[in-house]
N, C-alpha and C positions, 0 to 999 in steps of 0.2 A: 504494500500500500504506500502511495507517495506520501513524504509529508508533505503537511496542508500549512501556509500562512496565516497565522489568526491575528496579528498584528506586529509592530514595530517598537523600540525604543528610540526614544526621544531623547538624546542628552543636552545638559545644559551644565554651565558652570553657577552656583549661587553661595557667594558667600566666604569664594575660595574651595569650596568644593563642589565635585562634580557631583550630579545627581544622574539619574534616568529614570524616565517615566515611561510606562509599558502603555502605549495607545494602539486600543483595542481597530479594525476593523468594522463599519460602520453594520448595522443588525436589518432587515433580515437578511439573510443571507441571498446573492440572485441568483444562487441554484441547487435546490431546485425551488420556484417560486413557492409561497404562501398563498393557500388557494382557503379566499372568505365566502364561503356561502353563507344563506341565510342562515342558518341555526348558528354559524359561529360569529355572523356579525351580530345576531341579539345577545347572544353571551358576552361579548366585548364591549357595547353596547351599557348591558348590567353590568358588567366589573366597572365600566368607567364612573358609573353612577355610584359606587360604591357598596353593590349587592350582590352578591352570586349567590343564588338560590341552590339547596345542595338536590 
């Protein structure tokens, strides 16, 4: 299996010392797409509302 890229470090110097910061790869992912139908856009819908019904 190939390794995959999940994101990058970022260095910088602050302070006198060097830092780096792990910056992720932006979400969803474009393969293979995120497929929204109806039942899962009401669900998304309720979470965003603050409610999931169990």
């Amino acid at each position: 299996m190939p390794k995959r890229t999940t994101g990058r470090y970022e260095r910088t110097t602050v302070g006198g010392e060097e830092v780096a910061a792990d910056v992720r790869q932006t979400l969803p992912p474009a393969s293979p797409p995120i497929v929204v139908d109806a039942a899962r856009a009401e669900r998304l819908r309720t979470a965003k509302a603050g409610y999931l019904p169990c």
